[in-house]
C-alpha positions in Angstrom: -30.0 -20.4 10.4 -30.3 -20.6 6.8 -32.6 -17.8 4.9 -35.6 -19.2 2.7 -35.2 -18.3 -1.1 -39.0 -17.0 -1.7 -39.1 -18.6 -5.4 -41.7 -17.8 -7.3 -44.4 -20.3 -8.8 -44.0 -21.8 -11.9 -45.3 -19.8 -15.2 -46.5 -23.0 -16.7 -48.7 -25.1 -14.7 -48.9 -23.1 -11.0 -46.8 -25.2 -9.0 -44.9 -23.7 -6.3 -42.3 -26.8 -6.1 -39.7 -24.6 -7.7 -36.4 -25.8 -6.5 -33.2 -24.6 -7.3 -30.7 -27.1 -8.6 -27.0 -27.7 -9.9 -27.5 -28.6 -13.6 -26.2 -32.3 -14.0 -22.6 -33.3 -14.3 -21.3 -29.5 -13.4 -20.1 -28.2 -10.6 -20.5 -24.7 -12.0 -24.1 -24.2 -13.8 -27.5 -23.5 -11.7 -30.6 -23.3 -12.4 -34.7 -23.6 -10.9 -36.5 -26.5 -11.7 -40.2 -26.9 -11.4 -40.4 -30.1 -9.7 -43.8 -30.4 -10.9 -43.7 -30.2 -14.9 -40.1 -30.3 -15.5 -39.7 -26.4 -16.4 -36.5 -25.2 -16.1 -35.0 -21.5 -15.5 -32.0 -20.1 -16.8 -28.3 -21.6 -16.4 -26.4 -19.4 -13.9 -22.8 -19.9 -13.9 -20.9 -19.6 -10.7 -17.5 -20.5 -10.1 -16.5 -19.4 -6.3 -19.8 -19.8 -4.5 -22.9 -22.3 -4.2 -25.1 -19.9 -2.4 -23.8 -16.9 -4.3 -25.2 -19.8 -7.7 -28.5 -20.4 -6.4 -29.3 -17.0 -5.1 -28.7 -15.5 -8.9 -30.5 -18.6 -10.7 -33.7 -17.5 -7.8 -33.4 -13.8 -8.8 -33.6 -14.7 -12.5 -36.3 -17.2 -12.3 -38.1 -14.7 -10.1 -37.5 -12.0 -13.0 -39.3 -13.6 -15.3 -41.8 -11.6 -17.7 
């Protein structure tokens, strides 16, 4: 069984369809995307690990002043 990310809202316009995403064209570089307004969080990069990727792009999104 897989653990849900709890991802916060997005700081723009509210929406909680914040998804976490492998920038385009890498195979290294994550980040959260509000699929809502097109926000994006900061690039993560992660070499040896997709979850280890989208749990550190989550906890920086989630950071957030």
């Amino acid at each position: 069984m897989s653990k849900k990310l709890n991802v916060k809202s997005c700081p723009f316009c509210g929406s909680t369809e914040c998804v976490p995403r492998l920038m385009l064209g890498s195979s290294r570089f994550y980040h959260i995307l509000c699929t809502n307004c097109g926000t994006t969080g900061p690039l993560v990069e992660e070499w040896d690990s997709k979850k280890k990727g989208v749990e550190l792009s989550v906890n920086l999104w989630n950071k957030r002043k």
